[in-house]
ZAMARGU-4260 file (C-alpha; in steps of 0.2 Angstrom, whole numbers, plus 5000, padded with zeros to 4 digits):
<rodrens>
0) 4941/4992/4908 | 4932/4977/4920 | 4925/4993/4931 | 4919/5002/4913 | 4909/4990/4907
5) 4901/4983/4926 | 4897/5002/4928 | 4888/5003/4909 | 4880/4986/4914 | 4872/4990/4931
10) 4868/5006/4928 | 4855/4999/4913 | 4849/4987/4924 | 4843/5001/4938 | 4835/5007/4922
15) 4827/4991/4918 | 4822/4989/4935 | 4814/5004/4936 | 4804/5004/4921 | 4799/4985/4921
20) 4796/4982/4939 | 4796/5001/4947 | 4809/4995/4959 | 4827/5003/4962 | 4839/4991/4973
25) 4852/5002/4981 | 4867/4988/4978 | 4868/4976/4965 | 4879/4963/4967 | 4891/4954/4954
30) 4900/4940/4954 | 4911/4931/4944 | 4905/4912/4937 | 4917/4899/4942 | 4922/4896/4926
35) 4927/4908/4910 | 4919/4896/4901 | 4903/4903/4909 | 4906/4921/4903 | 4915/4937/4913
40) 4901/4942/4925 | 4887/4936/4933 | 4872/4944/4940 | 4859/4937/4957 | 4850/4951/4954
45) 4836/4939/4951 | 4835/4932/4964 | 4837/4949/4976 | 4820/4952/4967 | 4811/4936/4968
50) 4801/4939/4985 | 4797/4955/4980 | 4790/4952/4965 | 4783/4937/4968 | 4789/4928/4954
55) 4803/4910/4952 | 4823/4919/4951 | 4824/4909/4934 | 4808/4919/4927 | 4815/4935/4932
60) 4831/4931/4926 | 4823/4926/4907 | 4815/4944/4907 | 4828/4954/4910 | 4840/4944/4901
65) 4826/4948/4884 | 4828/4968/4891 | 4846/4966/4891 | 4851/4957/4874 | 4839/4972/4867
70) 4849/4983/4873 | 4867/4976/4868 | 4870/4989/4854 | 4871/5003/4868 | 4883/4992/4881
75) 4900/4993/4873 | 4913/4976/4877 | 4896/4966/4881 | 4890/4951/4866 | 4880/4943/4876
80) 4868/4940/4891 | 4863/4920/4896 | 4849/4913/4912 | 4860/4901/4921 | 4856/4890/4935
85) 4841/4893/4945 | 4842/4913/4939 | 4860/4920/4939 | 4861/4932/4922 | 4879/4928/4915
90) 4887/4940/4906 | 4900/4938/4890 | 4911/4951/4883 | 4920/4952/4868 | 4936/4947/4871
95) 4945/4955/4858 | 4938/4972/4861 | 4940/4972/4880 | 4960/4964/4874 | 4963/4980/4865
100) 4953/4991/4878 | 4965/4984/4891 | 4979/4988/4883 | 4978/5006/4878 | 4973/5010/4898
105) 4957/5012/4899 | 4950/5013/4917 | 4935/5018/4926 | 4938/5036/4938 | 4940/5035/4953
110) 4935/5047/4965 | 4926/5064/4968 | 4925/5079/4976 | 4928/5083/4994 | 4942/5086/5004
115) 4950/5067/5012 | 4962/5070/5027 | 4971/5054/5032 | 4980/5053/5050 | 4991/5039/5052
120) 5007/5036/5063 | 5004/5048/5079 | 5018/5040/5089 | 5021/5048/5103 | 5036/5058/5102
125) 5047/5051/5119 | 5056/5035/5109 | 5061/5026/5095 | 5046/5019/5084 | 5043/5002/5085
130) 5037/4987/5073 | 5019/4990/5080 | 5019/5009/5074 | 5024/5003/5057 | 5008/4995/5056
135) 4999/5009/5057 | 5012/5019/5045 | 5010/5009/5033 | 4991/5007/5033 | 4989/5025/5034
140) 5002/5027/5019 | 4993/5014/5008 | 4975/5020/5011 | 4981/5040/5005 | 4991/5032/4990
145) 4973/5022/4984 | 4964/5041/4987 | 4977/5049/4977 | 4976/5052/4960 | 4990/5048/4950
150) 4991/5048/4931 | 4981/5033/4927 | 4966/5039/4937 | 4956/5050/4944 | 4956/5053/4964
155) 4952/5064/4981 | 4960/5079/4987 | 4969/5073/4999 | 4980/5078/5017 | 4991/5068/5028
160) 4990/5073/5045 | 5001/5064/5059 | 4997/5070/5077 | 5011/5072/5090 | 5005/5070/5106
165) 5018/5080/5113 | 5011/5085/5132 | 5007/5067/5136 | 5008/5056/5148 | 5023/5045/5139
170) 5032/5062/5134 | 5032/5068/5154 | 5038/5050/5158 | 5054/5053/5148 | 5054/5071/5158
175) 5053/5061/5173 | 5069/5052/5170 | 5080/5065/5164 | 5074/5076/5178 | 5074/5063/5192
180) 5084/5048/5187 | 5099/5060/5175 | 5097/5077/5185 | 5095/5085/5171 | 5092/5103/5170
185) 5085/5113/5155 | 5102/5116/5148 | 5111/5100/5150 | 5097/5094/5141 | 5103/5106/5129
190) 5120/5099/5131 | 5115/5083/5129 | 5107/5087/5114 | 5123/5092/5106 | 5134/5079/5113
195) 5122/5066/5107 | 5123/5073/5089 | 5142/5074/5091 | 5146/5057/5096 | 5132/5051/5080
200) 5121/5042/5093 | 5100/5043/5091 | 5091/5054/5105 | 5076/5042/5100 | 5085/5027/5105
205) 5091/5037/5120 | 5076/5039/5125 | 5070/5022/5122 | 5081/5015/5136 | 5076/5031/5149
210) 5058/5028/5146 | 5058/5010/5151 | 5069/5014/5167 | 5057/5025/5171 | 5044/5013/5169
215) 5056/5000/5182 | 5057/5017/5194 | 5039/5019/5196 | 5038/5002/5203 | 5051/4996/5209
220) 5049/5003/5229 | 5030/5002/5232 | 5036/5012/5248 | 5038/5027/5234 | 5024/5022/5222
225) 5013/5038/5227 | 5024/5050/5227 | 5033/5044/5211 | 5015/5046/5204 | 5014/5062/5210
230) 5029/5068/5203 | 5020/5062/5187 | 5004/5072/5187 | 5012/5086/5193 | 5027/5084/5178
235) 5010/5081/5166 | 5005/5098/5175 | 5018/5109/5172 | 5019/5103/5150 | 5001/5104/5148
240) 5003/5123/5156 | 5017/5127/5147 | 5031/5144/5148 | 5042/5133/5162 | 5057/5123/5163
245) 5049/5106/5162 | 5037/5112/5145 | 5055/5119/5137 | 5062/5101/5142 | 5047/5093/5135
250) 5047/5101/5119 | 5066/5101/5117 | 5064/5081/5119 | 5049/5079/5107 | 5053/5087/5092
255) 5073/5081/5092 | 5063/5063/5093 | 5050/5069/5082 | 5063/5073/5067 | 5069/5055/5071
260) 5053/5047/5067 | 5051/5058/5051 | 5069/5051/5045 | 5064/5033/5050 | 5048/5035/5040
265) 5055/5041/5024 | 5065/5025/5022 | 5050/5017/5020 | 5041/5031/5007 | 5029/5037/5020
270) 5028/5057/5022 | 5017/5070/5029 | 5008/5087/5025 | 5004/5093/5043 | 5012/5089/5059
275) 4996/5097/5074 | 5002/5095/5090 | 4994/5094/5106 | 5004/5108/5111 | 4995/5121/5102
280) 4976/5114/5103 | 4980/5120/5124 | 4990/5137/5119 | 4978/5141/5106 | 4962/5136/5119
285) 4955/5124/5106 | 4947/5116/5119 | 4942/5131/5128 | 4929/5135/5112 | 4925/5116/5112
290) 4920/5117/5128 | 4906/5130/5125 | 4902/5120/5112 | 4898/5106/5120 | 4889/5117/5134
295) 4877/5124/5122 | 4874/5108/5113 | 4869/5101/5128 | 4881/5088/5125 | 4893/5091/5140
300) 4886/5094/5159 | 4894/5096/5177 | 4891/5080/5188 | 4883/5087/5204 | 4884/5069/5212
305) 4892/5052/5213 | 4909/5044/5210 | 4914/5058/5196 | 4907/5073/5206 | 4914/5089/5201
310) 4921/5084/5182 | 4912/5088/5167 | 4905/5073/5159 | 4896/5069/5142 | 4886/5052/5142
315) 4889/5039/5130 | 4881/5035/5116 | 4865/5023/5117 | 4862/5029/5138 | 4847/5038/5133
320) 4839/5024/5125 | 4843/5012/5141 | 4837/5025/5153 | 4819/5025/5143 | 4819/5006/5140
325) 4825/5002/5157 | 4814/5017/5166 | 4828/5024/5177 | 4828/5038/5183 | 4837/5052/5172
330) 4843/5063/5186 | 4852/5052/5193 | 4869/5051/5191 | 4876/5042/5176 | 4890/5033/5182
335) 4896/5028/5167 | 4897/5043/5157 | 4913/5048/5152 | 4924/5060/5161 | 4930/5074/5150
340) 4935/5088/5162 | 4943/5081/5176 | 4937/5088/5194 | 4955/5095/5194 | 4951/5105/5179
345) 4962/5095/5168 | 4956/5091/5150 | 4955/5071/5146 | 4964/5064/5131 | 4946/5063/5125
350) 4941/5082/5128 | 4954/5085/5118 | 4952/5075/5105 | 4933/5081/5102 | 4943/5100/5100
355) 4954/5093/5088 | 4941/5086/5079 | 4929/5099/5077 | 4944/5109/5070 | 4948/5095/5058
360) 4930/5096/5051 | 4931/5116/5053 | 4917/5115/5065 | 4927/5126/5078 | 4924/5144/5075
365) 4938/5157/5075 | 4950/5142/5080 | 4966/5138/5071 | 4983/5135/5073 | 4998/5140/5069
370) 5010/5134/5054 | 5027/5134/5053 | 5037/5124/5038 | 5046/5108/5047 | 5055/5096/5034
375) 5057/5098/5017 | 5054/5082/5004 | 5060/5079/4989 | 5042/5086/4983 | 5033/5096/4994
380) 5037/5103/5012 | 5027/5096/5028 | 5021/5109/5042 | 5020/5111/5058 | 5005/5119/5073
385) 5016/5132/5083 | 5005/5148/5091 | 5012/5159/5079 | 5016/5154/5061 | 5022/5157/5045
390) 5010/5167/5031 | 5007/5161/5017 | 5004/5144/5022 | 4993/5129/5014 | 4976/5126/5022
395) 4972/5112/5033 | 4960/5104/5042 | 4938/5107/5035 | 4938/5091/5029 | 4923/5083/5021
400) 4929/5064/5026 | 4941/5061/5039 | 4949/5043/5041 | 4960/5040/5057 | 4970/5026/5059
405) 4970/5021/5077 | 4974/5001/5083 | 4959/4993/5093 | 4962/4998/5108 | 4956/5017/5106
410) 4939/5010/5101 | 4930/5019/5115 | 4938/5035/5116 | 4937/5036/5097 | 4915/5030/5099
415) 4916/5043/5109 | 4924/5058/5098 | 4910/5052/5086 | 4896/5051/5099 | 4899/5070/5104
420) 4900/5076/5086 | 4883/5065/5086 | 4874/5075/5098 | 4881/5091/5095 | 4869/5088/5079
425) 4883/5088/5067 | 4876/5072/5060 | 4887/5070/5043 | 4903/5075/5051 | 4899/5058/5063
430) 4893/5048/5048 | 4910/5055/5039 | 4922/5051/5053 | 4929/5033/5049 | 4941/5024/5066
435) 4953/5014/5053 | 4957/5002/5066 | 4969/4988/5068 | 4976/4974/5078 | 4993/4973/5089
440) 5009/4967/5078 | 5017/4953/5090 | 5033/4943/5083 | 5032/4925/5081 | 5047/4914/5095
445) 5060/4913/5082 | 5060/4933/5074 | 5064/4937/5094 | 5075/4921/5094 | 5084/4929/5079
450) 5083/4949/5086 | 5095/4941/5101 | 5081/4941/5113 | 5080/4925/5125 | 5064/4918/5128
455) 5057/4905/5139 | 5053/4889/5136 | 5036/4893/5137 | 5035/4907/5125 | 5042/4896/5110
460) 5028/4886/5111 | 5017/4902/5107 | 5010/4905/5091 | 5016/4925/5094 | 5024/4933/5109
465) 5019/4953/5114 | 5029/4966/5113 | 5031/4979/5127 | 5042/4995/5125 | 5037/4998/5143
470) 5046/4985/5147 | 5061/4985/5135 | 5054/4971/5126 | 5050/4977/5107 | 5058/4980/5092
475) 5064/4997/5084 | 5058/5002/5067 | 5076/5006/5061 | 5083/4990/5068 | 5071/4978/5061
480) 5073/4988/5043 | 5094/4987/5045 | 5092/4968/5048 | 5080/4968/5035 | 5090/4974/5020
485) 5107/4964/5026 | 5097/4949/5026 | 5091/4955/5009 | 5108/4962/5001 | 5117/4944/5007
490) 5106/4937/4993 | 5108/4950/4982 | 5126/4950/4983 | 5127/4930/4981 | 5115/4932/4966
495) 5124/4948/4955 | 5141/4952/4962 | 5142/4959/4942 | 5133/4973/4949 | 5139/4988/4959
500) 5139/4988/4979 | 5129/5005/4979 | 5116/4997/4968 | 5115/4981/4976 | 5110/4990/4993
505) 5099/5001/4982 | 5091/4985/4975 | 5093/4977/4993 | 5082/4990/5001 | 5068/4990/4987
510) 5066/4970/4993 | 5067/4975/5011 | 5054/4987/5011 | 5046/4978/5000 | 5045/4963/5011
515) 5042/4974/5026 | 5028/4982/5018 | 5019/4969/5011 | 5017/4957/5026 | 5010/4972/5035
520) 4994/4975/5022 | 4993/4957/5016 | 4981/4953/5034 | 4966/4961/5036 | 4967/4975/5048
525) 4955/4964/5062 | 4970/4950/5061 | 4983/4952/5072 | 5000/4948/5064 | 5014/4939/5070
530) 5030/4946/5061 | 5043/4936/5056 | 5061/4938/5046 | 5059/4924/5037 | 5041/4923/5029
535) 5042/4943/5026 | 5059/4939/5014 | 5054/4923/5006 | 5054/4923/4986 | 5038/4908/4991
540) 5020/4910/4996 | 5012/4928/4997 | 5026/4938/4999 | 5030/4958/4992 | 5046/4948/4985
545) 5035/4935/4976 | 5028/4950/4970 | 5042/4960/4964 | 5050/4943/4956 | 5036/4940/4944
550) 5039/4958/4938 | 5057/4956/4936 | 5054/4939/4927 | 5041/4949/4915 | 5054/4962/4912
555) 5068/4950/4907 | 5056/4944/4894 | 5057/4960/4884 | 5076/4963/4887 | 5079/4948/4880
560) 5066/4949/4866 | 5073/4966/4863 | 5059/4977/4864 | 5048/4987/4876 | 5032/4986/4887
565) 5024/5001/4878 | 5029/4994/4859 | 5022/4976/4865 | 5007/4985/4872 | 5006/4997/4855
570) 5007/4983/4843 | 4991/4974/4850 | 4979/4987/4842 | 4980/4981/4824 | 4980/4962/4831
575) 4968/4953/4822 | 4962/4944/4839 | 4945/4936/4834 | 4953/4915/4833 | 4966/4917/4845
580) 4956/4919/4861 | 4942/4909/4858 | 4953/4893/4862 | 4958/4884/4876 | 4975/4893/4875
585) 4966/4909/4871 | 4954/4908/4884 | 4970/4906/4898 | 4977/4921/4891 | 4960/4929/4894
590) 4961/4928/4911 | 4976/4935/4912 | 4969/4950/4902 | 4952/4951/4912 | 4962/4951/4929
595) 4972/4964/4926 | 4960/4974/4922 | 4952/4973/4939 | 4963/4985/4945 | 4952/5000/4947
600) 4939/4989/4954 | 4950/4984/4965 | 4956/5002/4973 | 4936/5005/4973 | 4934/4991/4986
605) 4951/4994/4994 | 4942/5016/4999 | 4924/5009/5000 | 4930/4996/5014 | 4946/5004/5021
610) 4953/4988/5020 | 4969/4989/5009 | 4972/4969/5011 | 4961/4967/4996 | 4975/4975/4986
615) 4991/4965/4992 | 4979/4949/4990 | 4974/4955/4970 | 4994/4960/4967 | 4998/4942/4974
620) 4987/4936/4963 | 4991/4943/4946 | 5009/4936/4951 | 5002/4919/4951 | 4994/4922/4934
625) 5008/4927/4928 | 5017/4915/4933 | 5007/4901/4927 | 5007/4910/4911 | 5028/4913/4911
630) 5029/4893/4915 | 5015/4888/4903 | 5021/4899/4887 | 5038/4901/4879 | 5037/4916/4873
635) 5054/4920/4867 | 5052/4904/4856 | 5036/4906/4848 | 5039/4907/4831 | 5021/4913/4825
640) 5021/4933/4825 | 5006/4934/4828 | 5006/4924/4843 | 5021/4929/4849 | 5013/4947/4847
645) 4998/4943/4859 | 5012/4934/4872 | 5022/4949/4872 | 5007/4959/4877 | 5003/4947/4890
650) 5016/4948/4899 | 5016/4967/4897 | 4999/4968/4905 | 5003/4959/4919 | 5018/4968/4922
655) 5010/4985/4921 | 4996/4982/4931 | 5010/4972/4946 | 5021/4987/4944 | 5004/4998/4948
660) 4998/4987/4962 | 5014/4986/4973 | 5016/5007/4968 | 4999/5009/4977 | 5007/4996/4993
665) 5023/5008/4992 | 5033/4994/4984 | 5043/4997/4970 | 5051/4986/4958 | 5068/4980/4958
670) 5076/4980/4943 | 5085/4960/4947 | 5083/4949/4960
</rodrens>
């Protein structure tokens, strides 16, 4: 409803501006006064204007509010418009309207049309997933859910992509050991396989030991180190050729761990359309058409001289620029452009991310893969690239806005995936491409105290310490989750041994993931976040079970008053409202009303800035409303109906729009605590 009405609002006042002053400003800001008292919104817009039009904020403010009050009759919820300050336009709604508004769902749309594809998780497929990788799961996952729509409002098309980098460097390293440190051959890998399933142990946590041994071998005898490389590249050789031994290995490893990391991911509610793998962008010679591409663009060249002699190389965005500001000479070599073609012939990780790329925004003529349907879910199937596939099959990839979630650290490969669609000429692919990056997940001293690790004395004095799969320091996703939900049904069981042991895990898990969820989005994606068991579980502070708690405690008001959200929510349309929100107590209610509705507005800023931390801070906020509302108001005991009638709904509205805001985290609600 908020959304409504600021929509209605600023779209008159483009009109105004136009026709009073001949001026359209591209963003209008609103704000919200520092007190209701001062009305619902407030408007700077004067003072946006005042240099331009040569005129005091205060004057401009008093003309537009005249144009403004004219036009109340045709702005539905707003009563009036005030000058405040030195030229801030406040804006007052009617309360009881907007109240009954609020109540029968009535929000803004969201979305559009346009194909969204959202690739989150990519973890490469040689180990158990880690506490780091469930960053970027659940990131990915949040951001599809707020580009969805759902039956409250409107959304995007939308695909979930997860790439698995299955010819990689990390994948040959796991080759590696079994090869030269376990003797493996292709079919006692096979074997191995099989027993592993047998004996009920995880080829993903396997794995997870080999490849940090692996790790150890390379350097532990610096007598060895060459050749130990060696057998590296030539191990990365043989996969990213394919039809051998080693490639059978490789893939037998990858999608054994791949399925692993599907079934981690599903405890948490994440899940996937399409599974492209790098496998199939060489077999199918993506990067063969990308190359020609690039050739005729003029965007990729053979370096004749210099340290990257031989290797095709594209130059990075801005060298143009310096070579004219700085006057060098432009024949010369450019040292630092980027290799993509090694002088071995060998395709960089970025060559082959432009390939995949092009496909994604079905810029790569007569180029696609594969499908083949891979794991079923309880709603919908999620595919897989394989050379030859399966007909029919949903279509993928040519998307209109592409949003990959990748940490920091790939910020330069990923500037350069754009800079190469940028001077290839496709200029609204590159302005379409957003790098939904984030920081490393660290754990503070006492979560690795508490995971059984020992640290030095020096490390307990760190705010966070770094985790390192390479060097068997980290923590797998499954095991922080276990830990998670025992630490979680322990207080369950303590708190409602009445209910059954299947339901208390049930209930148990819904915390757990909720706690695990939350602390991930509740930091901006630039902060890099120390976890820890205790702060994620508390019931305290800005917590997912904070959260859920102020929704059981809402729900236990209508049990106990012996009625329903929707009847609560039904019977607030022939309230007379007009006395009982103009008071002091009224007006507290009111800002329980007016925040709830903020939700669509919310989910706006959430897609605009890719940042879904604005949404666990709003969710944490309504459940501090509410609470304040739960201690201040007894609503059981009211005796006046018609107050008692307004409470209910309260607590209804703040309970539904909670409920809505942890859905759109991936949280759901427990039904005790």
């Amino acid at each position: 409803m908020y959304r409504t009405i600021q929509q209605s609002l600023l779209a008159r006042i483009q009109a105004i501006l136009l026709a009073k002053y001949d001026v359209t400003l591209t963003n209008l800001v609103v704000e919200q006064p520092p007190s209701i008292a001062l009305g619902e919104l407030a408007l700077p817009v004067a003072f946006e204007l005042a240099k331009r039009l040569r005129k005091a904020p205060r004057a401009i403010a008093t003309e537009l509010a005249a144009e403004l009050t004219a036009a109340l009759p045709t702005l539905e919820g707003v009563t009036s418009v005030e000058v405040a300050g030195a030229g801030y336009l406040n804006i007052r709604l009617n309360r009881a309207a907007a109240v009954r508004r609020i109540a029968a769902d009535q929000h803004a749309d969201i979305g559009g049309p346009g194909f969204r594809l959202v690739e989150h998780t990519s973890i490469n497929p040689n180990k158990a997933a880690h506490i780091g990788h469930l960053r970027n799961a659940i990131l990915g996952d949040t951001f599809q859910r707020l580009l969805r729509p759902d039956t409250f409002k409107t959304g995007y098309d939308v695909g979930v992509q997860n790439y698995i980098d299955n010819t990689g460097v990390q994948v040959a390293d796991v080759v590696v050991g079994l090869v030269y440190l376990e003797g493996k051959t292709l079919s006692s890998t096979r074997e191995l396989l099989t027993e592993l399933i047998e004996t009920n142990q995880r080829i993903d946590y396997y794995c997870w030991d080999l490849y940090a041994r692996v790790s150890q071998w390379y350097t532990a005898d610096p007598d060895h180190l060459a050749a130990r490389k060696q057998i590296r590249l030539d191990t990365l050789h043989a996969l990213e050729v394919g039809n051998n031994d080693t490639a059978e290995i490789a893939d037998l490893i990858s999608t054994a761990v791949l399925r692993r990391h599907l079934q981690t991911m599903q405890r948490l509610s994440i899940e996937y359309d399409f599974l492209p793998r790098e496998s199939e962008i060489l077999s199918l010679h993506f990067w063969d058409a990308a190359r020609e591409l690039m050739l005729q663009k003029g965007v990729l060249y053979l370096e004749t001289a210099g340290k990257n002699k031989g290797c095709y190389v594209m130059r990075r965005a801005g060298t143009e620029a310096i070579i004219a500001q700085e006057g060098t000479d432009p024949n010369l070599p450019d040292e630092d452009a980027k290799v993509i073609v090694r002088s071995n012939g060998t395709v960089t990780y970025v060559g082959k991310d432009i390939a995949y790329h092009l496909w994604k925004f079905g810029l790569l003529p007569g180029k696609d893969f594969g499908y083949q349907k891979f794991h079923e879910y309880p709603d919908h199937c999620c595919w897989i690239s394989t050379t030859h596939g399966e007909t029919p099959h949903p279509t993928f990839g040519k998307a209109d806005h592409i949003y990959n979630v990748i940490d920091s650290r790939q910020n330069d490969p990923q500037n350069n995936v754009i800079a190469a669609l940028r001077g290839m000429g496709y200029t609204e692919a590159a302005d379409n491409y957003t790098h939904f990056s984030y920081e490393m997940v660290a754990l503070t001293p006492r979560c690795a105290i508490d995971l059984g690790y020992t640290i030095s004395d020096e490390d307990r004095t760190k705010s966070y310490i770094e985790v390192s799969g390479r060097k068997g320091f980290g923590v797998k996703a499954d095991d922080l989750l276990d830990q998670l939900i025992a630490a979680a049904k322990s207080e369950v069981d303590t708190r409602h041994p009445e209910i059954e042991p299947a339901e208390r895990l049930t209930i148990a898990t819904q915390i757990a993931v909720g706690a695990l969820r939350y602390f991930m989005l509740r930091f901006t994606r630039n902060t890099v976040i120390a976890f820890d068991f205790k702060d994620a579980l508390s019931f305290e502070g800005e917590t997912g079970p904070y959260v859920q708690y102020a929704i059981v405690r809402a729900a236990n008001i209508f049990r106990k008053a012996n009625t329903t959200e929707a009847e609560s929510l039904a019977a607030i349309a022939t309230l007379d409202l007009t006395n009982l929100l103009d008071t002091e107590e009224g007006s507290s209610l009111w800002e329980t009303w007016l925040l709830a509705s903020k939700l669509t507005l919310l989910i706006e800023q959430c897609i605009a800035t890719a940042e879904p931390a604005y949404l666990a801070k709003y969710a944490f906020q309504l459940a501090q409303q509410f609470n304040n509302f739960y201690h201040r108001h007894h609503v059981l005991n009211e005796t006046d109906p018609t107050r008692k009638t307004l409470l209910l709904a309260t607590a209804a509205i703040a309970q539904r729009e909670m409920t809505r805001a942890l859905g759109y985290l991936g949280i759901e609600a427990p039904p005790v605590m």
